[in-house]
N, CA, C and O of each residue as an XYZ file, in Angstrom:
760
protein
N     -20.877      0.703    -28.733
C     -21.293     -0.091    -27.591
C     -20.523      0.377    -26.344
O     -19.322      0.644    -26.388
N     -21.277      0.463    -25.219
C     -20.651      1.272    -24.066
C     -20.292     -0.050    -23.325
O     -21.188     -0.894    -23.317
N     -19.350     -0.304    -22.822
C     -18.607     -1.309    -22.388
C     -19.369     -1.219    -20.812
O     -20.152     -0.282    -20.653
N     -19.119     -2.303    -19.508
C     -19.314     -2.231    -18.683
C     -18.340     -1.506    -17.930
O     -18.823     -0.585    -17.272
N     -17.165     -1.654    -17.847
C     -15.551     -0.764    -17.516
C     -16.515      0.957    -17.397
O     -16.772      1.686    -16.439
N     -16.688      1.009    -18.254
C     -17.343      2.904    -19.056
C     -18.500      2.772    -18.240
O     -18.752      3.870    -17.744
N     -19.272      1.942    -17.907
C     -20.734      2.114    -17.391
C     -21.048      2.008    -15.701
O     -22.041      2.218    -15.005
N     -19.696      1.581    -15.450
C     -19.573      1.648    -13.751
C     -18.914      2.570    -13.165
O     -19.111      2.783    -11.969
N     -18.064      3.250    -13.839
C     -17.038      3.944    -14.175
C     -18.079      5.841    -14.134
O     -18.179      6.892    -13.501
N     -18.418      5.343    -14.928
C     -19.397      6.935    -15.439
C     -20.906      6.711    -14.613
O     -21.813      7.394    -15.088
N     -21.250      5.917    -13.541
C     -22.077      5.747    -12.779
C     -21.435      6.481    -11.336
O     -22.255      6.923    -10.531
N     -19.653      6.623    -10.966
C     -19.284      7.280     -9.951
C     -18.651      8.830    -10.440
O     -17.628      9.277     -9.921
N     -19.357      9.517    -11.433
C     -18.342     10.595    -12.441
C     -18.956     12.025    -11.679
O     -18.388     13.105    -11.839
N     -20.218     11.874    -10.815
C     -20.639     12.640    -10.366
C     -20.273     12.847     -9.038
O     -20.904     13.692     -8.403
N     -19.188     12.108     -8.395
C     -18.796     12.530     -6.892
C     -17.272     13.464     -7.810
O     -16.714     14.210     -7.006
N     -16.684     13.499     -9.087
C     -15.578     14.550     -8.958
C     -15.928     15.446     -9.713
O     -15.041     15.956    -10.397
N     -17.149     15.882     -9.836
C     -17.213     17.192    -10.740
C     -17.473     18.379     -9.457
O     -18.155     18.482     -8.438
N     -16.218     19.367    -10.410
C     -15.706     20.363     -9.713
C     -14.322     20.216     -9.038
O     -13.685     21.183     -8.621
N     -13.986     19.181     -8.976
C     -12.595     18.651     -8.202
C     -11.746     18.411     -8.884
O     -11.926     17.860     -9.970
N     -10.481     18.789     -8.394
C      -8.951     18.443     -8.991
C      -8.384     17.224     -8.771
O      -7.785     17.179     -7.696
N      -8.357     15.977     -9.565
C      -8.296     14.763     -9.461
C      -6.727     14.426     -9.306
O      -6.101     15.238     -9.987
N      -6.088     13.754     -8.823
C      -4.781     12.893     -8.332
C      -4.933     11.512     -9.045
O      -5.495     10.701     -8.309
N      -4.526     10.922    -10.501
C      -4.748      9.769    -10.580
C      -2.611      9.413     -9.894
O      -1.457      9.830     -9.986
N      -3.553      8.297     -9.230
C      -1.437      7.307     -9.332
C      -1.723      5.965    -10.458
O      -2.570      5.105    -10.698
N      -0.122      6.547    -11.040
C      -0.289      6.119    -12.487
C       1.463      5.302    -12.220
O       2.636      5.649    -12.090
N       0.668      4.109    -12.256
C       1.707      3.145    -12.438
C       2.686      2.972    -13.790
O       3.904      2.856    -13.930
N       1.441      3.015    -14.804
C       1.319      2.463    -16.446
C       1.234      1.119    -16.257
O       1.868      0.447    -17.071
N       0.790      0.690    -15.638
C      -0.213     -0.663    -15.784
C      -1.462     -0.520    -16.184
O      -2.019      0.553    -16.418
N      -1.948     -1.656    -16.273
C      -3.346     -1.361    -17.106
C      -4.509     -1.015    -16.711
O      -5.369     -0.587    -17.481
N      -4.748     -1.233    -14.847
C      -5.559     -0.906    -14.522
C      -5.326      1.111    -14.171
O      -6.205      1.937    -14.416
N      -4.362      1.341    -13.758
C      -3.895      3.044    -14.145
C      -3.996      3.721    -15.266
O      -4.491      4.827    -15.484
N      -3.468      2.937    -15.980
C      -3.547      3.877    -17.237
C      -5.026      3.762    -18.182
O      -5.435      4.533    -19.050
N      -5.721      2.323    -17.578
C      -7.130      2.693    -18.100
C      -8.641      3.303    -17.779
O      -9.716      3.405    -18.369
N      -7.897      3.757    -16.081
C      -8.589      4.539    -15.241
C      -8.430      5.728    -15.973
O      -9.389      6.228    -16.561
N      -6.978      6.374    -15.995
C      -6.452      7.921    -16.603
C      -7.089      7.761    -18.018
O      -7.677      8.791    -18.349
N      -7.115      7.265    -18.481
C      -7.531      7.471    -20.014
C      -9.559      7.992    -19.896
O     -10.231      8.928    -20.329
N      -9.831      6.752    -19.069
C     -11.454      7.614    -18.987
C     -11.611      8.674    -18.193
O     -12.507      9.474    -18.466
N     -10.978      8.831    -17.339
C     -10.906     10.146    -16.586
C     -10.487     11.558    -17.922
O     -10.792     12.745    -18.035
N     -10.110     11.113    -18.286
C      -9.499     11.750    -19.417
C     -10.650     12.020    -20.356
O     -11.144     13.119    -20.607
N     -10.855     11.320    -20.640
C     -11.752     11.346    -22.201
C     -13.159     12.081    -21.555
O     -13.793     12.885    -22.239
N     -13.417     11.859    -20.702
C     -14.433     12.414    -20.178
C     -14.157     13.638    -19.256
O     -15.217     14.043    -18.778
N     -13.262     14.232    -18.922
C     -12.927     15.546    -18.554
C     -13.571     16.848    -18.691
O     -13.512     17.504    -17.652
N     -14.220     17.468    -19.748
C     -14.230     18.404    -20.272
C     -15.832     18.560    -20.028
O     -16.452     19.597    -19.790
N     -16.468     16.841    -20.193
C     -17.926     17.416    -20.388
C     -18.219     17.249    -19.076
O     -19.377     17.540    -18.775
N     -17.145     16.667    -17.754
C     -17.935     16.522    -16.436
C     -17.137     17.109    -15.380
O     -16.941     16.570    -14.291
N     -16.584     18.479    -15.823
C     -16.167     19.156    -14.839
C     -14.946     19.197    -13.855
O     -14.692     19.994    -12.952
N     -14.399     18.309    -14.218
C     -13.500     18.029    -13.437
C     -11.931     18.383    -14.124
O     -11.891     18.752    -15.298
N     -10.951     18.278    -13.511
C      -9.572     18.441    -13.953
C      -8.621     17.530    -13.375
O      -8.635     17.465    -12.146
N      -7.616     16.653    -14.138
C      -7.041     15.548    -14.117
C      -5.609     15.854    -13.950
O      -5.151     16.932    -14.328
N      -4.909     14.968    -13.414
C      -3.437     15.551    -12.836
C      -2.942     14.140    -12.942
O      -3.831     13.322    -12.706
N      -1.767     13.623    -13.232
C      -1.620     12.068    -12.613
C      -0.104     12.542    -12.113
O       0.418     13.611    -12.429
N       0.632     11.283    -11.069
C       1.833     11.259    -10.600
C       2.094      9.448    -10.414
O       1.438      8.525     -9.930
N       3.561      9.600    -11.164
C       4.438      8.343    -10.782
C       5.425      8.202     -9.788
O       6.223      9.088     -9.481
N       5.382      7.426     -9.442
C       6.406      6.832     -8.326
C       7.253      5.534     -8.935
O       6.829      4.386     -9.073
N       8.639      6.076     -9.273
C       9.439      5.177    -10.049
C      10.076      5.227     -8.522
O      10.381      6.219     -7.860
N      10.211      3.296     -8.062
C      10.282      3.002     -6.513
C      11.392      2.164     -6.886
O      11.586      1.173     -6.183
N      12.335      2.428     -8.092
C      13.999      2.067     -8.125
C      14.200      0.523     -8.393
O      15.317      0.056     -8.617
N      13.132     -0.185     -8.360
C      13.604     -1.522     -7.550
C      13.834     -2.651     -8.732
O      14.287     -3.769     -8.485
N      13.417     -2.155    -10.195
C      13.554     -3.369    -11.458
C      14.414     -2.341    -12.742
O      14.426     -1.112    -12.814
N      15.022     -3.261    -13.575
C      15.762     -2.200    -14.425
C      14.792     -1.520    -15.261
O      14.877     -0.427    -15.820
N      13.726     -2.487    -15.239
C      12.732     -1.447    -16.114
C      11.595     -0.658    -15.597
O      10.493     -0.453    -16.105
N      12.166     -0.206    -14.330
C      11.120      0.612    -14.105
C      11.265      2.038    -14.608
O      10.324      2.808    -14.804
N      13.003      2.392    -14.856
C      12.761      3.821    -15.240
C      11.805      3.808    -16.775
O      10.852      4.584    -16.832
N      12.147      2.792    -18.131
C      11.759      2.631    -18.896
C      10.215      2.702    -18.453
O       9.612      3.070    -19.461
N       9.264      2.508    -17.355
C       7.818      2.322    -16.695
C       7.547      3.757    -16.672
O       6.463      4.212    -17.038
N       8.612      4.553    -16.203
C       8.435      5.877    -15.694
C       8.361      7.015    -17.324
O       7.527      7.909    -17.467
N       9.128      6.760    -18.059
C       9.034      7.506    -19.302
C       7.893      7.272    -19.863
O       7.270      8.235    -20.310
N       7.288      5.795    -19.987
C       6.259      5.561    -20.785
C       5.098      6.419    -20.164
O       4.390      7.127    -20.881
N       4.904      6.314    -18.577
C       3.891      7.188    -18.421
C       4.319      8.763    -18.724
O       3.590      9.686    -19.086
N       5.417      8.762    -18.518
C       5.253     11.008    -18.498
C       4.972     10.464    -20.513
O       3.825     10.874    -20.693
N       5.309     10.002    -21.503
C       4.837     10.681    -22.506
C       3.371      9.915    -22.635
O       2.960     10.217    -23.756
N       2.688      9.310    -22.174
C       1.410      9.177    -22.220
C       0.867     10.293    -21.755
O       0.059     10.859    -22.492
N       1.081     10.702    -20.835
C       0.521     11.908    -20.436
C       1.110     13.575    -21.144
O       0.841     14.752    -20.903
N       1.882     12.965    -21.954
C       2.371     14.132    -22.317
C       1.428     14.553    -23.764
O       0.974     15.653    -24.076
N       1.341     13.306    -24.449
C       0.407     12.743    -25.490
C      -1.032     13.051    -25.432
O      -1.714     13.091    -26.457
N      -1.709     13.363    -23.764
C      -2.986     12.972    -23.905
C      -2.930     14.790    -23.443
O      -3.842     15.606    -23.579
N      -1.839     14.972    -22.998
C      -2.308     16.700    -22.473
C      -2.741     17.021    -20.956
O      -3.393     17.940    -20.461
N      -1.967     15.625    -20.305
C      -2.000     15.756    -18.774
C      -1.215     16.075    -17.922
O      -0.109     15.617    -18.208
N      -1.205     16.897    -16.570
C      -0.230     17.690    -15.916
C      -0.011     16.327    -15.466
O      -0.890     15.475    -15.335
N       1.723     16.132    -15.152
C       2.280     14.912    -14.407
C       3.663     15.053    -13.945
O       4.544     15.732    -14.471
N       3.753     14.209    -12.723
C       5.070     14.924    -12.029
C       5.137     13.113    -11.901
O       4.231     12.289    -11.776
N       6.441     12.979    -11.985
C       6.911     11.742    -11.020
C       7.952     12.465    -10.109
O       8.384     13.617    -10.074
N       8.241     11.059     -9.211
C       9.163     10.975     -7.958
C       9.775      9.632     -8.368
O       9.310      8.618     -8.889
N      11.124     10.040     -7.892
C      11.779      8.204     -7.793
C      12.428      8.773     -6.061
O      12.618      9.850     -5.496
N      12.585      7.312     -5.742
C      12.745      6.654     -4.478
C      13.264      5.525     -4.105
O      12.545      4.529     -4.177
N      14.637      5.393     -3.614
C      15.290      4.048     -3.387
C      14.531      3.063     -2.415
O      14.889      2.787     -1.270
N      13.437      2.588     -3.063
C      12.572      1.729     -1.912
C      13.383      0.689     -1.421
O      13.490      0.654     -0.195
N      14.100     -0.337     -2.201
C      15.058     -1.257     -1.585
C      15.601     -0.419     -0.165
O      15.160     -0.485      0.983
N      16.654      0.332     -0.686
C      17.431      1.106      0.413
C      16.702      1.227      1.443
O      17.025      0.563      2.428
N      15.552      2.076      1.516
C      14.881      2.486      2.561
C      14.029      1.601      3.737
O      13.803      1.771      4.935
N      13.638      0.427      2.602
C      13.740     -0.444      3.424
C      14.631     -1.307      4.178
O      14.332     -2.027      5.130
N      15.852     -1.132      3.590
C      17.096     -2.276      4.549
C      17.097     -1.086      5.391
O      17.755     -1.390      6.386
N      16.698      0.090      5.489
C      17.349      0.751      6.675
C      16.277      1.234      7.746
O      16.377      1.581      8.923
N      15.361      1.134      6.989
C      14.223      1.125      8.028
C      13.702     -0.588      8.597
O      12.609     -0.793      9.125
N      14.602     -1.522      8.379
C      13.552     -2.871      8.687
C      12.306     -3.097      8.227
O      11.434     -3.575      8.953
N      12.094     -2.749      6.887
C      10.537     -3.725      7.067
C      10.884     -4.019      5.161
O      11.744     -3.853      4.296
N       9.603     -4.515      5.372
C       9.372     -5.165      3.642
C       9.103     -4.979      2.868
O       7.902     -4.793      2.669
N      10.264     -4.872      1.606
C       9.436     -4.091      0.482
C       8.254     -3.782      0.295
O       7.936     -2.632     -0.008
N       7.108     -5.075      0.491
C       5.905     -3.749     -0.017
C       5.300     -3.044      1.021
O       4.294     -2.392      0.743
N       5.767     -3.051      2.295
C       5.209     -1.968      3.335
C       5.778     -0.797      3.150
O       5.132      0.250      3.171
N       7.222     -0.865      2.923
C       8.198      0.580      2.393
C       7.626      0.934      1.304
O       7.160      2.066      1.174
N       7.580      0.093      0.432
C       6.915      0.715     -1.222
C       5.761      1.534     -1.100
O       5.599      2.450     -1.906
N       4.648      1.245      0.122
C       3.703      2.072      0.187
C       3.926      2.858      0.945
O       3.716      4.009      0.562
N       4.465      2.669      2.414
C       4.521      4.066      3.207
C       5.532      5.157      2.001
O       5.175      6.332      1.914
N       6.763      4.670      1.129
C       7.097      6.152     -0.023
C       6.205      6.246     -1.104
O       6.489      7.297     -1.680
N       5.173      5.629     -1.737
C       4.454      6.020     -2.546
C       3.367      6.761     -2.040
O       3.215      7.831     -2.630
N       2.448      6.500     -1.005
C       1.681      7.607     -0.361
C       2.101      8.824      0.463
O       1.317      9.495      1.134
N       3.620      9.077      0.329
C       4.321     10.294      0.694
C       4.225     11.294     -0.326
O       3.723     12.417     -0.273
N       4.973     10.501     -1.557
C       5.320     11.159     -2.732
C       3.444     11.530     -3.301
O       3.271     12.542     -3.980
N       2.874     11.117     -3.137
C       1.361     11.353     -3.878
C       0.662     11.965     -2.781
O      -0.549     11.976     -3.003
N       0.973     12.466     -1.704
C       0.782     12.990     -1.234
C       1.045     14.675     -1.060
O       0.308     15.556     -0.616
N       2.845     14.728     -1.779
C       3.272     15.872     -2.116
C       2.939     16.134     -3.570
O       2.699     17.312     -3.835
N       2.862     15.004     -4.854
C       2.286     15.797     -5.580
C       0.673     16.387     -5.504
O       0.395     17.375     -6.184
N      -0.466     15.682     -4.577
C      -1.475     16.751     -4.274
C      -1.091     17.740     -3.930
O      -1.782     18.627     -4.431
N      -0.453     18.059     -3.416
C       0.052     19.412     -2.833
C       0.830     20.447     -3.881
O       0.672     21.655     -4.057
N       1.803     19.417     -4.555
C       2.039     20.368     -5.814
C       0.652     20.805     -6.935
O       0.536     21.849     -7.577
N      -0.160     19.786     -6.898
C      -1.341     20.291     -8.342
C      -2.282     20.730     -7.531
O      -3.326     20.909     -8.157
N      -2.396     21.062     -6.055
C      -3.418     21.823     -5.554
C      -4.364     20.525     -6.112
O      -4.970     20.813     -7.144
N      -4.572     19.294     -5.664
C      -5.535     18.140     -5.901
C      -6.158     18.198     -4.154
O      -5.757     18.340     -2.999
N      -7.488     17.961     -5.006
C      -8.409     17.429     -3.751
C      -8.740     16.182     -3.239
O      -9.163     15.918     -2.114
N      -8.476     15.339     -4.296
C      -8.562     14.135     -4.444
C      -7.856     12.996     -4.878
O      -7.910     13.182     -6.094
N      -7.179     11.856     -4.715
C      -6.406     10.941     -4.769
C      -7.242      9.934     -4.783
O      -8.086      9.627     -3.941
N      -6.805      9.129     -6.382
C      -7.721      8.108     -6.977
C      -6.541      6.906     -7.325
O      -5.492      7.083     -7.943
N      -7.033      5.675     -6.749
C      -5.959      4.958     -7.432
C      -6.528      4.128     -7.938
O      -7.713      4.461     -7.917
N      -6.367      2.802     -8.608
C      -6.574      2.045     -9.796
C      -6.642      0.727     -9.285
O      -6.418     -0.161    -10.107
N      -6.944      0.328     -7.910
C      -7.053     -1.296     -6.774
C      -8.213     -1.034     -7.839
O      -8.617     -0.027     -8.419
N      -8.752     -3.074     -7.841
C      -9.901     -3.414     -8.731
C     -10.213     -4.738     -7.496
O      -9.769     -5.009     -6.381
N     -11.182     -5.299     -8.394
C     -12.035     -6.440     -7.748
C     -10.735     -7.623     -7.269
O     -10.574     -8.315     -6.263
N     -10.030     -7.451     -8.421
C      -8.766     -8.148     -8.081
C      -8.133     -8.145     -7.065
O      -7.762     -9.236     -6.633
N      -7.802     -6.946     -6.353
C      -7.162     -6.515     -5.303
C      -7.749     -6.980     -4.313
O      -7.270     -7.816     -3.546
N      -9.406     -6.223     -4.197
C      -9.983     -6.824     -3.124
C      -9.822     -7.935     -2.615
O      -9.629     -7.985     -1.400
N      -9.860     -9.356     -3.535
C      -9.860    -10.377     -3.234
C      -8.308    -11.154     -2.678
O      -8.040    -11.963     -1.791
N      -7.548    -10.457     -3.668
C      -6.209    -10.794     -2.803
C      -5.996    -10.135     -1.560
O      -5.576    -10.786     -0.604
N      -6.185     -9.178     -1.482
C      -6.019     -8.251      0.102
C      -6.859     -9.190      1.358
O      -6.537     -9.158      2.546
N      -7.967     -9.994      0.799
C      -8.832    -10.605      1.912
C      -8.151    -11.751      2.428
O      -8.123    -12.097      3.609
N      -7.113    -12.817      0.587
C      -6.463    -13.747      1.179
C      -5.190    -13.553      2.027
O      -4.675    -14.341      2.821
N      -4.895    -12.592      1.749
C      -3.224    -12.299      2.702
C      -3.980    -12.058      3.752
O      -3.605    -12.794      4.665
N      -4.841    -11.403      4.068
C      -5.407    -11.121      5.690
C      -5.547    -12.045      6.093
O      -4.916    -12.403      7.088
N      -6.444    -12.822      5.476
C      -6.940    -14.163      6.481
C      -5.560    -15.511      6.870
O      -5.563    -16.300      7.815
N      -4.383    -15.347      5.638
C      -3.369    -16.043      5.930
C      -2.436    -15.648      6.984
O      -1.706    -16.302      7.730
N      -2.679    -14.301      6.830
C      -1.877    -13.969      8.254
C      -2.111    -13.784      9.480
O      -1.358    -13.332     10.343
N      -3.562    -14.268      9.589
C      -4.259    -14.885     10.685
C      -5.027    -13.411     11.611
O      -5.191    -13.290     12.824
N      -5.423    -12.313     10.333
C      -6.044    -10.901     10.668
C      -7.913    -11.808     11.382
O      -8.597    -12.776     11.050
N      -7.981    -10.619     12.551
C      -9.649    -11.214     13.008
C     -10.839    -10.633     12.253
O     -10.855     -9.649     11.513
N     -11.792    -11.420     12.583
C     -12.606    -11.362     11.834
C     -13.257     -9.440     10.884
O     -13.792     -8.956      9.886
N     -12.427     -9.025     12.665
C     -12.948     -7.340     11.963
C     -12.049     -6.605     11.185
O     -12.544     -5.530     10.848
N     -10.798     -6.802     10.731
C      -9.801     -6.572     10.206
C     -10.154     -7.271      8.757
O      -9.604     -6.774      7.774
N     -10.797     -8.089      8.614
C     -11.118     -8.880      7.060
C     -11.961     -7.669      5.906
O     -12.140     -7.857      4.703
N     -12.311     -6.628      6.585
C     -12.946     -5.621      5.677
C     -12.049     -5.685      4.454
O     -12.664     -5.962      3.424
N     -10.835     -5.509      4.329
C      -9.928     -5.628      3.429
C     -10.161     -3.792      2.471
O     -10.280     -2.878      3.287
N     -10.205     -3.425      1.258
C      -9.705     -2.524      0.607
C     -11.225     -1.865      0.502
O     -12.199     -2.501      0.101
N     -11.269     -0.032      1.068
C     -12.486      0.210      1.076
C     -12.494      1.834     -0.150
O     -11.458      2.209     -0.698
N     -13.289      2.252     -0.264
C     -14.025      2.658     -1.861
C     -13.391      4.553     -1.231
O     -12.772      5.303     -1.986
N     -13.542      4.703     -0.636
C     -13.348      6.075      0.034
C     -12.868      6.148      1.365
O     -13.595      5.675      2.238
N     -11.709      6.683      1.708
C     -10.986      6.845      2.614
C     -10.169      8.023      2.786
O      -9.004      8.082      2.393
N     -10.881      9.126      3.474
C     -10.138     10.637      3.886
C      -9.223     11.208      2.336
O      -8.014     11.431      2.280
N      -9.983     11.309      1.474
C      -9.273     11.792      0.130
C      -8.561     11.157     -0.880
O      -7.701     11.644     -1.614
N      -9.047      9.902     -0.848
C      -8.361      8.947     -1.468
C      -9.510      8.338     -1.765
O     -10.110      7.881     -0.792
N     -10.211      8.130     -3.272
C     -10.695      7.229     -3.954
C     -10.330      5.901     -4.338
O      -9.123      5.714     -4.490
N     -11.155      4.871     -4.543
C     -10.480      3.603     -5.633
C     -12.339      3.154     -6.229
O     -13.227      2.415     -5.805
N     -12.207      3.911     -7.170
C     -13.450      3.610     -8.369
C     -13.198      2.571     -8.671
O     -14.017      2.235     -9.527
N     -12.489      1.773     -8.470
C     -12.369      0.518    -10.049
C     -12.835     -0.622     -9.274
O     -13.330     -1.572     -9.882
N     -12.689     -0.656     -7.370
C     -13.078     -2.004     -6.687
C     -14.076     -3.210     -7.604
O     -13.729     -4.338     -7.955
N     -15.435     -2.501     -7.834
C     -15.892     -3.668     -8.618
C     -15.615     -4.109    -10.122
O     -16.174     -5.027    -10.722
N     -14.486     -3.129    -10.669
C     -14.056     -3.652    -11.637
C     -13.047     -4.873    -12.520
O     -11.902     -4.626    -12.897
N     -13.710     -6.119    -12.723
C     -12.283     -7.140    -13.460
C     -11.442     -7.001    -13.994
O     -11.519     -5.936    -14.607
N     -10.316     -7.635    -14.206
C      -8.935     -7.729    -15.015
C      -9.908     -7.649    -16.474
O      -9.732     -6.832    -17.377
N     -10.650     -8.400    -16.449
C     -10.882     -8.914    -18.122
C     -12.135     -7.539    -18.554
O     -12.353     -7.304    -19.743
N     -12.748     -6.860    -17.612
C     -13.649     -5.882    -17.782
C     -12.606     -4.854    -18.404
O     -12.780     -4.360    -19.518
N     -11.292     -4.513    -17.441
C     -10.049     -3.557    -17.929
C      -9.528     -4.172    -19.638
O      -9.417     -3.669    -20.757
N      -9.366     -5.214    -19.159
C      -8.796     -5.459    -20.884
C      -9.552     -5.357    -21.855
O      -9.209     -5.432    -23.035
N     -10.813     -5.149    -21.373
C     -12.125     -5.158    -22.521
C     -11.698     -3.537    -23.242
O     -11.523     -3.137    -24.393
N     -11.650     -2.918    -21.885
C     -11.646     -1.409    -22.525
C     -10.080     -0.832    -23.222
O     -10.079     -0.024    -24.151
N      -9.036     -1.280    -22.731
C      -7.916     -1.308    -23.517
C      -8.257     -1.605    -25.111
O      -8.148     -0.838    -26.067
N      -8.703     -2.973    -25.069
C      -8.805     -3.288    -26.477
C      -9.268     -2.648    -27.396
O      -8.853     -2.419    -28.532
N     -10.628     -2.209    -26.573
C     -11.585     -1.078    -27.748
C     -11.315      0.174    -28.020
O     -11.857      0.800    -28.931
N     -10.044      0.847    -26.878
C      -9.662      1.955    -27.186
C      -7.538      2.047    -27.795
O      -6.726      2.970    -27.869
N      -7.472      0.318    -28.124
C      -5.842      0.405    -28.504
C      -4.985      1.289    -27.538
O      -4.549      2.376    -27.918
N      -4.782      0.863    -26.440
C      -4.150      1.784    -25.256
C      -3.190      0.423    -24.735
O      -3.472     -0.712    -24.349
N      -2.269      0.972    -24.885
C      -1.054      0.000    -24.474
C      -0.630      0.689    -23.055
O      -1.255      1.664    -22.639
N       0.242      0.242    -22.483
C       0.296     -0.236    -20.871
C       1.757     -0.813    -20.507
O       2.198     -1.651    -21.292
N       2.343     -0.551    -19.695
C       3.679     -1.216    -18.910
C       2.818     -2.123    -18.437
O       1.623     -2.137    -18.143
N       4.248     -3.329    -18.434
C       4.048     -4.362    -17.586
C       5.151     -5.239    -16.691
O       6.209     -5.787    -17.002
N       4.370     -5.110    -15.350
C       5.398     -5.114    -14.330
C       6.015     -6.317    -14.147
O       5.659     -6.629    -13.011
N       6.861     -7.360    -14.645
C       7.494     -8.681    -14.612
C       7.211     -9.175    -13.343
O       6.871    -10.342    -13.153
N       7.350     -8.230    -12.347
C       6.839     -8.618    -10.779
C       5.604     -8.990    -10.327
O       5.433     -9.537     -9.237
N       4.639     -8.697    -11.186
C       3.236     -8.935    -10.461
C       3.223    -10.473    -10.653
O       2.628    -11.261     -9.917
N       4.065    -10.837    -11.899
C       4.086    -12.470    -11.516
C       4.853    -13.310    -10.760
O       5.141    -14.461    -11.086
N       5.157    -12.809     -9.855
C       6.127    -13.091     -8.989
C       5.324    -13.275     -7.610
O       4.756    -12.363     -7.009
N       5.395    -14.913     -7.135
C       4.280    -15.017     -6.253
C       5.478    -14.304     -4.500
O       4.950    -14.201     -3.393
């Protein structure tokens, strides 16, 4: 049975054939269950898969986050580079807030590993989930009406396939393929 995850998923498989793919690979579940179909489907649709981590210093278990992905990928037979980065630090010294620092050094670092795997493309793993939180922080922070676009599908070399995809659509496909996953203690952290 072809899951819906696999059927929305392999409905966008024809914008990377021929292209050198950039997944950012957290090892969360929506990353690592993006990389896994990118993966599994590799060979018959042309494309070539690369992933990179960004271990961003900031929980004791993130290096433990960072090993689990290099041997997942080491396991599945995927080129992968991480970066670590004192995001705390960089932010007390640049003034701003962890997660604005966390992203301006994670789209640095994934930016240089395209450049190291010769990638054309940068795919990340935002879902339906995201969307919808990205719309409530906008509108709480009092963004206008044209700023409410919130998280968009293609942007100058940077993919996010998964937008219309659910938490529970992702766990569907974990389950059926036994693919375990880091998990970040922080995402529950309002």
């Amino acid at each position: 049975m072809t899951l819906s995850f696999e059927k929305q998923l392999s409905a966008k498989l024809s914008e990377f054939i021929g292209r050198r793919l950039l997944v950012a690979l957290s090892g969360g579940k929506d990353s690592i269950a993006l990389l896994h179909f990118l993966k599994k489907n590799e060979g018959i649709r042309g494309y070539s898969v690369t992933a990179c981590h960004i271990n961003h210093m900031f929980r004791k278990t993130s290096y433990w986050d960072e090993k689990f992905c290099a041997d997942f990928c080491e396991k599945k037979s995927i080129p992968f580079i991480s970066y670590r980065a004192d995001v705390p630090r960089y932010c007390n010294v640049k003034k701003m807030s962890f997660e604005h620092g966390a992203r301006v050094v994670r789209y640095r670092a994934l930016k240089q590993a395209m450049t190291h795997f010769n990638a054309d493309l940068l795919l990340t793993a935002h879902t339906k989930n995201d969307v919808v939180e990205t719309f409530f922080i906008h509108s709480v922070q009092g963004a206008s009406i044209f700023s409410l676009k919130g998280i968009t599908e293609m942007d100058e070399g940077l993919f996010r396939p998964m937008l219309d995809i659910s938490t529970e659509e992702i766990y569907e496909y974990l389950d059926k393929y036994k693919i375990k996953h880091a998990i970040d203690e922080t995402n529950s952290d309002e």
